[in-house]
N, C-alpha and C positions, 0 to 999 in steps of 0.2 A: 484495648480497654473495652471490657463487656459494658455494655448500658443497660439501663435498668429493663427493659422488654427482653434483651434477649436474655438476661437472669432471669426473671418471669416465664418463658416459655421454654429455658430448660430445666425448671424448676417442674413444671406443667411435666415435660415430658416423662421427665425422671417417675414424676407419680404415675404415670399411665404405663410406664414398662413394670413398676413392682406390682401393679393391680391395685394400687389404689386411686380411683376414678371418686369425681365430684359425681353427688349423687344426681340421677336423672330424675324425670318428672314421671312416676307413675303413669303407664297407660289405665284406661278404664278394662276390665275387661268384656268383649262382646258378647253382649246376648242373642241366643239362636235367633232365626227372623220368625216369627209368629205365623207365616203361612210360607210354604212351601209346596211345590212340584218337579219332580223328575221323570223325565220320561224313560224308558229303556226299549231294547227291540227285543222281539221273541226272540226264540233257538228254535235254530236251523231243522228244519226235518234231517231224520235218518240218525239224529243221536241215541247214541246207548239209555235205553231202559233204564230207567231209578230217577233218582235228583239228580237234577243239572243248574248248573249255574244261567243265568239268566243274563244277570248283570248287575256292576258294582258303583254303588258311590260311597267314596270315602270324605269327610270333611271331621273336622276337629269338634264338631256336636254330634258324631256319632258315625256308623258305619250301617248302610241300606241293602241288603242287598235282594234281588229276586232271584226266584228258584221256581223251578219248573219240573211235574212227575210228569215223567215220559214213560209210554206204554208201546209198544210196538213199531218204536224209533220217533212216532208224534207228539207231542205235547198235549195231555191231558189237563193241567190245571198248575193253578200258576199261585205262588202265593211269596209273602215277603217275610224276610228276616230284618232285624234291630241289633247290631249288636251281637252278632250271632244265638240269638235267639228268636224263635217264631213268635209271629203278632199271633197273641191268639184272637181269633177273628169274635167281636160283642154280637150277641143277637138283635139290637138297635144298631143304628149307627149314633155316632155320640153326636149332639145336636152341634157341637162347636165348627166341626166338617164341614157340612153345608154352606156357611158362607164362604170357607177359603174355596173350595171345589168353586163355586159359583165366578168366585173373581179368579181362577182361571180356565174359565169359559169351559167348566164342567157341570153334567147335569149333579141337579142335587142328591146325593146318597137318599136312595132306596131301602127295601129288605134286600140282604144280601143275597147272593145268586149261589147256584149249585157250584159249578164249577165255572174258574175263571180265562175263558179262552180269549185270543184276537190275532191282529196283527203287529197290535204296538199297544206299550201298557203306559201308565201314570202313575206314580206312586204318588200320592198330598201328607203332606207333613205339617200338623197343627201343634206349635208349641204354647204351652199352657202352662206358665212356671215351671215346674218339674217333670210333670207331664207331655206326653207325646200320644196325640192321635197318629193313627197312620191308615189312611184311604187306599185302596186300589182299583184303579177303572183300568178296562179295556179296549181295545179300539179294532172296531167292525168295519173296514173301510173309513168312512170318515166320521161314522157315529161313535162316542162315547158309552160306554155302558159301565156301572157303578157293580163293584165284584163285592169287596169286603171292606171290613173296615176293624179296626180295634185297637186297644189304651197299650203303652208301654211306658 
């Protein structure tokens, strides 16, 4: 003799093998974090001449990547993609920058520099509703130095 729970949960079952599930409760969806940084390492001396890849972050608000022109096997200047598309670099930096840079323990964007050499880069990601600032600093040892900046 079935009793009334185990009619109830092969009742249950039966709906969850044809696909039909009791509805869930809506997640919210997340929104980007409002300040960001990633660090990346250079490329290696002795690579082939042209664009090199640098290095890669992928997350579900977008894809960063750095790229590096190599000239005589050294890394001549360094710059970032969105998306696969290039940041094109503002001739200000957009004021929003400054404070994310700041909290993390970055000087405040400058005029931008010529080219962007180091040891170790930072990419800052400032999300602004729809809008994406993107920073690049450099690192000289252990001093930071502020490369480019620009809207995507």
């Amino acid at each position: 003799m079935l009793t009334k729970t185990r009619i109830a949960l092969i009742g249950l079952l039966g709906l969850t093998a044809t696909g039909l599930t009791l509805p869930l409760h809506a997640q919210p969806a997340k929104e980007p974090p409002s300040c960001a940084a990633i660090r990346f390492r250079p490329v290696p001396s002795g690579m082939n001449d042209g664009e090199q890849d640098a290095g890669l972050y992928k997350s579900r608000f977008g894809r960063i990547e750095l790229k590096a022109t190599v000239k005589t096997g050294e890394p001549q200047d360094y710059f970032v993609e969105l998306d696969g598309k290039q940041v094109t670099a503002a001739a200000t930096p957009p004021a929003s920058l400054a404070p994310c840079a700041q909290s993390k323990k970055l000087p405040a964007p400058t005029a931008a520099s010529g080219a962007c050499t180091g040891d170790g880069f930072m990419v800052v990601v400032v999300h602004s509703g729809k809008e994406r600032v993107i920073g690049l600093y450099g690192r000289q040892g252990k001093a930071w130095h502020f490369c480019r900046a620009g809207t995507a």
